[in-house]
C-alpha positions as CSV (number, residue, x, y, z in Angstrom):
1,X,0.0,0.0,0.0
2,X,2.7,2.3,0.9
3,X,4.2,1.5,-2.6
4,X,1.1,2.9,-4.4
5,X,0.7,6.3,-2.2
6,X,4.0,6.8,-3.5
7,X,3.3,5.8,-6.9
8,X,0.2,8.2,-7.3
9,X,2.4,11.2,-5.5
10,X,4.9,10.8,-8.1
11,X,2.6,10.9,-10.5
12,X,1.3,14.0,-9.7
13,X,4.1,15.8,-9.6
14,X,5.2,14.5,-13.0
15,X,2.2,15.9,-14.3
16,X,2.7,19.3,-12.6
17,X,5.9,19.5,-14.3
18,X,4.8,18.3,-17.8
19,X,1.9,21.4,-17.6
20,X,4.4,23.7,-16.5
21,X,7.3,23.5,-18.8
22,X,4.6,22.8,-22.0
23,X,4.3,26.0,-24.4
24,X,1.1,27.8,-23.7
25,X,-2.1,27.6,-26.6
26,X,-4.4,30.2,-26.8
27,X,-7.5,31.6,-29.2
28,X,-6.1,33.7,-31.2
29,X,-9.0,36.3,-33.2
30,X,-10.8,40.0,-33.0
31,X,-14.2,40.9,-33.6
32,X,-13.5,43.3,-35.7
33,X,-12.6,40.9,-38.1
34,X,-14.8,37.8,-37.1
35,X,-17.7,38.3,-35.4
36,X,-17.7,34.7,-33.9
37,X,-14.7,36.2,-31.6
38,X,-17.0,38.9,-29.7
39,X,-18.9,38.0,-26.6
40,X,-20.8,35.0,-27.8
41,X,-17.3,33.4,-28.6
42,X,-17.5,30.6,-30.9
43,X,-14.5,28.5,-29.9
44,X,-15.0,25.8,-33.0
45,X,-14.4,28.5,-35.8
46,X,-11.4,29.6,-34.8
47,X,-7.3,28.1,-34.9
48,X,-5.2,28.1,-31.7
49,X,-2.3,29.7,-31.6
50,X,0.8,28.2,-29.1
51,X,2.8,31.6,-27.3
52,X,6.4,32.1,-28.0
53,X,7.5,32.3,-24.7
54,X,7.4,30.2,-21.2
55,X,6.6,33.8,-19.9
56,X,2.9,34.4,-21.9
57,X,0.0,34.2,-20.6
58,X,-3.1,33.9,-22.6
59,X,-5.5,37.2,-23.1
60,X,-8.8,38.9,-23.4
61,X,-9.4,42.4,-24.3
62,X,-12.8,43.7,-24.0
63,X,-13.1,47.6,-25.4
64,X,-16.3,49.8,-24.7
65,X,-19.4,50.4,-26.3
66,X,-18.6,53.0,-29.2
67,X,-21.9,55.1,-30.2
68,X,-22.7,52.5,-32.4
69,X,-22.9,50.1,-29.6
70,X,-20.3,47.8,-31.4
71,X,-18.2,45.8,-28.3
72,X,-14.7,44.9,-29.6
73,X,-13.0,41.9,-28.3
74,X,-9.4,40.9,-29.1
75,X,-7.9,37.6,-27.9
76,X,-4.3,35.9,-28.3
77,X,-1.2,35.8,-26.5
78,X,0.2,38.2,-23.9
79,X,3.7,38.8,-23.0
80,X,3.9,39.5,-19.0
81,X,5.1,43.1,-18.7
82,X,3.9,44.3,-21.8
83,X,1.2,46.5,-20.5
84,X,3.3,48.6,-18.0
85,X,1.1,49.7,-15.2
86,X,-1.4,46.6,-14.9
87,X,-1.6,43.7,-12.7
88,X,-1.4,40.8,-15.4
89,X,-1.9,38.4,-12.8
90,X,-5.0,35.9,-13.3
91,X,-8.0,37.5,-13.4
92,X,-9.4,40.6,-14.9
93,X,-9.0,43.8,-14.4
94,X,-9.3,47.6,-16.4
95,X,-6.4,49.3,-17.6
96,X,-6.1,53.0,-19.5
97,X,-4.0,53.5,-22.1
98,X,-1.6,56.2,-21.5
99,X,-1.7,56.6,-25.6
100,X,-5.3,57.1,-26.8
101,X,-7.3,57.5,-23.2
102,X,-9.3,55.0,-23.5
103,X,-9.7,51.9,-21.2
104,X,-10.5,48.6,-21.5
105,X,-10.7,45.5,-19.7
106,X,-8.3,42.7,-19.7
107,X,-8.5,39.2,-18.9
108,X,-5.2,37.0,-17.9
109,X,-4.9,33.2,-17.5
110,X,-2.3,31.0,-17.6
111,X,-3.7,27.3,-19.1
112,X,-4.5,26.2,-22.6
113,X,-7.5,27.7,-24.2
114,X,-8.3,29.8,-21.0
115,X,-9.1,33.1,-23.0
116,X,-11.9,31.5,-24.8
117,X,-14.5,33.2,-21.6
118,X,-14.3,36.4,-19.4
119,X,-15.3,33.9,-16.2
120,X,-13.5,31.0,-15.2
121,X,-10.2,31.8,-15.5
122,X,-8.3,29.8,-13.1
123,X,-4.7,29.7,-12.7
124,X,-2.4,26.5,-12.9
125,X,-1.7,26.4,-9.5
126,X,-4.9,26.5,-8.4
127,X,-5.9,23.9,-10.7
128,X,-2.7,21.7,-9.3
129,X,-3.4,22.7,-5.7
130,X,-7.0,21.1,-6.0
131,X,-5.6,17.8,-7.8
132,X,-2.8,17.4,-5.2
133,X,-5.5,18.4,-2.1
134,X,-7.6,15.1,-4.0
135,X,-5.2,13.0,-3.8
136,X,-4.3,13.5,-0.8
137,X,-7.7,12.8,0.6
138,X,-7.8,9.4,-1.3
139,X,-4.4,8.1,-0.9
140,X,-4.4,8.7,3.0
């Protein structure tokens, strides 16, 4: 017994390392372009595009209403940093842009195909803290 509680910790880990050194995948698309990339996001219509760097993180932008009442919506791959002056941790948040004045709201999230929804976006480590916190509770 002892054997397997090792066997299934080892595993876990292994995993956690095979997610974390993989190169990141995310939608890649505007709705200014394709209207299947605005807020009713059609997943299935659209390629995925795999980030450049260890260090991205996947995106959503969501602009404001323009008099027309047209919502953009831009999503792909996000370098951490690139935005200086916004916390590009997971989650969502609204950042100005010191260029043009106008602000929008950003989504960041860290797992494969995370930008393809505003809600929902959970991190890797909370994802690997749940599945270690499991199996914990089964093994022992």
């Amino acid at each position: 017994m002892n054997n397997c509680k090792t066997y299934l910790i080892f595993t876990a880990l292994g995993i956690l390392v095979i997610q974390t050194v993989a190169a990141l995948t995310c939608y890649y698309c505007s709705n200014r372009v394709e209207k299947a990339c605005g807020g009713n996001f059609q997943s299935y219509l659209f390629k995925s595009s795999t980030c450049d760097s260890t260090y991205s993180k996947c995106a959503l932008q969501k602009n404001p209403p323009l008099k027309d009442g047209w919502i953009g919506y831009i999503r792909g791959c996000y370098k951490q940093g690139a935005l200086q002056g916004i916390d590009d941790s997971n989650g969502c948040r609204y950042w100005t842009s010191p260029l043009n004045n106008m602000t929008a709201l950003y989504c960041f999230c860290d797992t494969d195909y995370c930008n393809s929804s505003p809600t929902g976006y959970f991190s890797l480590g909370f994802s690997i803290t749940i599945a270690i916190a499991i199996t914990v509770i089964i093994v022992f």
